[in-house]
N, C-alpha and C positions, 0 to 999 in steps of 0.2 A: 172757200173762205181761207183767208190767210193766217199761216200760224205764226208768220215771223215778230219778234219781238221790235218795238217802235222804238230804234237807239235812241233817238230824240229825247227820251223818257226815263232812259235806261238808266240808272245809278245804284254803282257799286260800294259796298261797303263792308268791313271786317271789326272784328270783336279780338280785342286784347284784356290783360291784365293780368292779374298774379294767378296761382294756381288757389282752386276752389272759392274763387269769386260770383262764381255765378255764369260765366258767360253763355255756357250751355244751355243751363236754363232761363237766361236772360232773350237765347234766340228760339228757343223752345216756345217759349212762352209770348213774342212777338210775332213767329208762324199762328201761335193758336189763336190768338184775339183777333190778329188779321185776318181769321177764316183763310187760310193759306196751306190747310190741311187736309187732307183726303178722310174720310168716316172711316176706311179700312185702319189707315196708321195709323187713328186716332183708337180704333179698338185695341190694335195690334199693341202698342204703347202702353195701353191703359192696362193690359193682360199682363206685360213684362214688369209691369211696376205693381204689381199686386203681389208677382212671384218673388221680386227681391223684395216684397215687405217694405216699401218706400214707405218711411214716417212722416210726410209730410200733404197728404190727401192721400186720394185716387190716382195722380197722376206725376210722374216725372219729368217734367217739359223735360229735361238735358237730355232723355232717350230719341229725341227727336231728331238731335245733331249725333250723337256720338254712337256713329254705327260700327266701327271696329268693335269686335269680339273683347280684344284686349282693352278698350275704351271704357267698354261697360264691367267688367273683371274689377278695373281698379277704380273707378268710379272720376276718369282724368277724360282729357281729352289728348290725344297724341297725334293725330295726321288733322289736315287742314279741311273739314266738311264744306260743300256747297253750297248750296240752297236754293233754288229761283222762288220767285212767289212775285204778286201782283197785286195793286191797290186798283181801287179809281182813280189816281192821280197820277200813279208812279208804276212801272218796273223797277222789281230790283234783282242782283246776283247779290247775296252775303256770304263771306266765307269767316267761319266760327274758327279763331285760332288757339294753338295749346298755350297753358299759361306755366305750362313749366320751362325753368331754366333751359333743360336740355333739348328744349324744342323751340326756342324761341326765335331759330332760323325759320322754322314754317311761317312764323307772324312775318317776317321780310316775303316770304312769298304773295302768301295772303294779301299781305297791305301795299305789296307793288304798284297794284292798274289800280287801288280805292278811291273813290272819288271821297270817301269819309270812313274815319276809324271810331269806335267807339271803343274805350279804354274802359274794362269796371275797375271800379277801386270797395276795397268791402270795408261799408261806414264803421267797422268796431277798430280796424288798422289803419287806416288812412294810408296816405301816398307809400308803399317799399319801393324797396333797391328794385325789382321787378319795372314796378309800373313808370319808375326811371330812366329802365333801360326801352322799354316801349315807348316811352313818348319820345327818345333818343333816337329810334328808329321812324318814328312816324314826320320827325325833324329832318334826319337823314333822308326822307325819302319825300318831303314836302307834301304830306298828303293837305288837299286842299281843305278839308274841316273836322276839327278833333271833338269829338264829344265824348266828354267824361262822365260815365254816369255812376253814381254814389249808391252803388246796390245795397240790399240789406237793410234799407234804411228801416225797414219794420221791429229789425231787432236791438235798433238804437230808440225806440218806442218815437219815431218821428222828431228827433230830436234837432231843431232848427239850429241852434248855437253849434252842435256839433258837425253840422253839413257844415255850416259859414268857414269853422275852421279847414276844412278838407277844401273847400273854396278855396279861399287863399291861399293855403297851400300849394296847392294845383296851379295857379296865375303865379305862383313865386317860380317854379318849376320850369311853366312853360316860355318867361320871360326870360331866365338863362337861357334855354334851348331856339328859342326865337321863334316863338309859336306865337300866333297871332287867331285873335278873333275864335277863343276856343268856348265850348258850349260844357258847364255845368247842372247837371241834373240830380234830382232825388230820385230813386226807384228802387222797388223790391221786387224782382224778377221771377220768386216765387210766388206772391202776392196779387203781382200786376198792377202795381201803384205805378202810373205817370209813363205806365211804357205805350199802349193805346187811348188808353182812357185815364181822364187826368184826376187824381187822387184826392178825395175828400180829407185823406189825412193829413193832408201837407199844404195848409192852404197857406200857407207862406211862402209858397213854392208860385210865383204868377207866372212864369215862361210856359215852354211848349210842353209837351207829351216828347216822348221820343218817336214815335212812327210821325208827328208833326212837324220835328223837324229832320230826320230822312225824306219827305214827301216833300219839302220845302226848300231846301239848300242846293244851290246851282251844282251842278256835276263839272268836272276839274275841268273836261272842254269849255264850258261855258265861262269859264272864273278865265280861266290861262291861253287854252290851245288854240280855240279858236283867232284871238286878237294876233297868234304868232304870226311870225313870218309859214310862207308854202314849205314843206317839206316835206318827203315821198321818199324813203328809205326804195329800193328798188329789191325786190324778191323774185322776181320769176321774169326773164325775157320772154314772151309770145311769138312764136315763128312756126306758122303753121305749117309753111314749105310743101301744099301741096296735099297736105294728107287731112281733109277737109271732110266732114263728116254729109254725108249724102243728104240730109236733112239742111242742110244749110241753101236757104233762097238765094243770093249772090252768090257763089263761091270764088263768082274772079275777085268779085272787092275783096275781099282778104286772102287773095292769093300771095300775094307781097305784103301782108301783114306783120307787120313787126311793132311790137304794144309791150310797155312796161308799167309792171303788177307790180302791185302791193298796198299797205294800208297808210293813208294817209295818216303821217305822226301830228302835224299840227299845220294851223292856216286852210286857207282856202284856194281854188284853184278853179280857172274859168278855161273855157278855149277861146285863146287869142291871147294869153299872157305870156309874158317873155320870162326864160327861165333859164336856169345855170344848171349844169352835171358839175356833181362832184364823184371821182378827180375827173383833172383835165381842166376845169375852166371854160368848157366849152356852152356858148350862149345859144340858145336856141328856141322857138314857139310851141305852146300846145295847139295841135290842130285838132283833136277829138278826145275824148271822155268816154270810159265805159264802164259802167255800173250795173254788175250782175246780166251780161250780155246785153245792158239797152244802154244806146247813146244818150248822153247827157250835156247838158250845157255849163254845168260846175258841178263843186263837190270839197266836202270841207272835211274838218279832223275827224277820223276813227271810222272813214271809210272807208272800205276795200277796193279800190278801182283799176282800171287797165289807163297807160296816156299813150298816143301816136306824137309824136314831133314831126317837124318841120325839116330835120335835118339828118342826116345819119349818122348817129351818134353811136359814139365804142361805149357802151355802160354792161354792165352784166349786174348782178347780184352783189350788193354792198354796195353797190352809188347810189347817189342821193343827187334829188332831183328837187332842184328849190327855187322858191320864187332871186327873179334875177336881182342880183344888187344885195345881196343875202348871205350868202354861204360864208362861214367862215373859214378860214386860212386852214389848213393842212396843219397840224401838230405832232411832231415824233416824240413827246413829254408831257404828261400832266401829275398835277396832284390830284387825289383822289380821298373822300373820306372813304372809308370801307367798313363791311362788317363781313365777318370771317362767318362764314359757314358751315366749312368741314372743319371735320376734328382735324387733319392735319393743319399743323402751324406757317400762317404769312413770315416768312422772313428774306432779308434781302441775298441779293445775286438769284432767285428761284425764276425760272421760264414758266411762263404762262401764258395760253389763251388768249384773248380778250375779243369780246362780244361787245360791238358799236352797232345798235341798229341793225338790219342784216350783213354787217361785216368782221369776219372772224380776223384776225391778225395775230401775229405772233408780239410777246413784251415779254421784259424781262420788268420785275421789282426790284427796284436800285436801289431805293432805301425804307424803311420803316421808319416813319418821321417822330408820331407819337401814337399814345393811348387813351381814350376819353374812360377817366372814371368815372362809371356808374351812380356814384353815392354825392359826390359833390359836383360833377358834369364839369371839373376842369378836365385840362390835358396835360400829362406825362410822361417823360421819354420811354420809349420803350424800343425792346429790339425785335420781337414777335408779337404776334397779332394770333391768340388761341384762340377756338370756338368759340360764337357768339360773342365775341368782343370788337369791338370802332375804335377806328383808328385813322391815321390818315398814312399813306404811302405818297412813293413818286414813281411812277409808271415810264420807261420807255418803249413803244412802241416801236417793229418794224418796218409799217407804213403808215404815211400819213395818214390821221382820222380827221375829220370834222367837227370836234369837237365844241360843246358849250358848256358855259357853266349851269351847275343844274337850278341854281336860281332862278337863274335864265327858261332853260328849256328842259323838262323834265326827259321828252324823250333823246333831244342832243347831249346833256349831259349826264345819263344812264349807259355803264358797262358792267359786264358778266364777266368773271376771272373764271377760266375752266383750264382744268388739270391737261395736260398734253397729251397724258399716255394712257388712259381712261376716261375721260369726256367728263370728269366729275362737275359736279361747281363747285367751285373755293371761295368766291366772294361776290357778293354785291356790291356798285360801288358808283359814287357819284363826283361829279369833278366840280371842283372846289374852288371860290373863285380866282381869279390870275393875282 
């Protein structure tokens, strides 16, 4: 019997919002009605929350995400928990992010590959500077569906007028930032109003549940990656030169085997399509497919595969391999919105790293253009770029990249800014359009 997960299926999703909103217990409490809990950690859980005296039943959903020592100490969330669990309808991966200020670089990790973010907002405070800067990242990084849910709402006693204004609110917000198509909900995460089962107290509440609509919402391949053009970042040359494992039925066919690995970033790809390397420019056919050592006849976004050509192509690690008539131009420049990661500060003339896809290249930061405040989402000159703060810069690169805008193509227009002399990360950052 097979245990691999059906990516077909597969939809990823992260938890934002201010600190002690709930999130914890918002996925705590989504594992538990989803039956997505083992009987052991459901004892194990129910023993811990007896010991701190939880005031609020038997049980503490938020123990369920927040497994750090020092997580449960001070009652926060501070590293970025996992999750897998499974519906009838759906697989999901969730990653539960911290909502404190000085961790709100984890939520960029977290909310990178989401197909969906779910932001809390807690009904007695409405929209903060926080849930500002999170839906600024979730803008920044174009996740395909935002869902804001209106936690607490049990101890606003269901108070319909007061959602509506957090409504609006929320659409005033996300209409600056250019969010589109975002999903407002009521829920109490400790209560379990509307997060599986749709709540008797809110009956003015007509939309989904929230596991209704994660089980429901296309995953980002399907909205974007798929309709893109082919492209196949290139990770690993295959040359097996002879040293061929004795278990292998032919081993002359792949004695001259020469295959280029890696995971398909977006589009689709057949054998017999005609196709560009980048660099180089050079045009060439796919004459075979291999997916998880068995030949195939295609193969679309967020698959891992090996391709043979037609031609003998110079590519190693960092080319990119795309449908022909496709590639863009070579760029030694771009702008880039960024969010700064490390405590040390963006500022201009600094050598950096940059991560394109699998190609590392050397850039310098030329300028520091401005600053996105937080509180009103305009932009401000500025000359540094400290932790946790958006900005936009202009990047020179030492070799050409393939660059896209990330409107465009979220994997073409995603780079990693890393530190030279320690491999740190220093920024995340997206290219901006021309």
């Amino acid at each position: 019997m097979s245990t691999a997960i059906d990516t077909k299926t597969l939809f990823r999703f992260a938890t934002a919002g201010s600190v002690d909103d709930g999130k914890s217990t918002l996925v705590g409490r989504l594992l538990h009605d989803a039956k997505a809990i083992l009987a052991d950690q459901l004892e194990q859980v129910a023993a811990t929350s007896r010991q701190r005296g939880f005031a609020h039943g038997d049980f503490d959903f938020a123990l369920l995400t927040d497994g750090l020592r020092a997580e449960r100490e001070q009652g926060i969330t501070i590293d970025v928990a996992y999750r897998y669990f499974a519906t009838d309808r759906r697989s999901f991966i969730l990653a539960d992010c911290p909502g404190h200020v000085q961790y709100t670089r984890n939520m960029v990790t977290g909310s990178a590959t989401a197909d969906a973010v779910i932001v809390l907002v807690d009904a007695r405070k409405g929209i903060v500077e926080q849930t500002r800067r999170h839906l600024a990242v979730v803008s920044l990084l174009r996740v395909a569906h935002v869902i804001i849910a209106v936690n607490k709402i049990d101890l606003i006693d269901f108070d319909e007028n007061r959602f509506v204004e957090i409504e609006l609110e929320a659409a005033r917000v996300a209409e600056q930032l250019g969010l589109s198509g975002i999903h407002v909900l009521p829920v109490s995460a400790l209560e379990g109003d509307n997060i599986v089962d749709r709540s008797e107290r809110t009956p003015w509440h007509q939309g989904p549940t929230l596991l209704d609509l994660l089980e429901s919402l296309p995953t980002a391949v399907e909205v974007e990656d798929a309709a893109s053009p082919f492209r196949l970042p290139v990770q690993l040359v295959l040359r097996p030169q002879g040293g061929l494992s004795p278990e292998i039925a032919d081993p002359e066919r792949y004695r001259d085997f020469r295959g280029f690995a890696g995971r398909i970033a977006s589009g689709t790809v057949s054998v017999g399509d005609a196709v560009d390397v980048f660099p180089g420019g050079h045009t060439t056919t796919v004459t075979g497919i291999h997916i998880a050592g068995q030949e195939a006849d295609a193969a679309t976004a967020a698959q891992s595969v090996t391709l043979t050509l037609a031609d003998e192509i110079d590519a190693a690690r960092g080319a990119v391999i795309a449908a022909s008539g496709t590639v863009p131009a070579g760029r030694r420049e771009a702008v880039v919105e960024l969010f700064q990661l490390d405590p040390r500060s963006t500022t201009a003339g600094s050598k950096v790293l940059v991560k394109h896809g699998t190609a590392t290249v050397q850039a310098l930061i030329s300028e520091v253009i401005d600053r996105r405040d937080l509180e009103t989402l305009g932009h401000h000159d500025a000359e540094t770029l400290a932790v946790n703060e958006i900005g936009r810069v202009r990047l020179r690169f030492a070799a050409d990249l393939p660059l896209e805008p990330y409107a465009q193509s979220r994997e073409g227009g995603s780079l990693v800014l890393i530190h030279p002399a320690d491999g740190a990360t220093l920024a995340a950052a997206t290219v901006a359009r021309d």
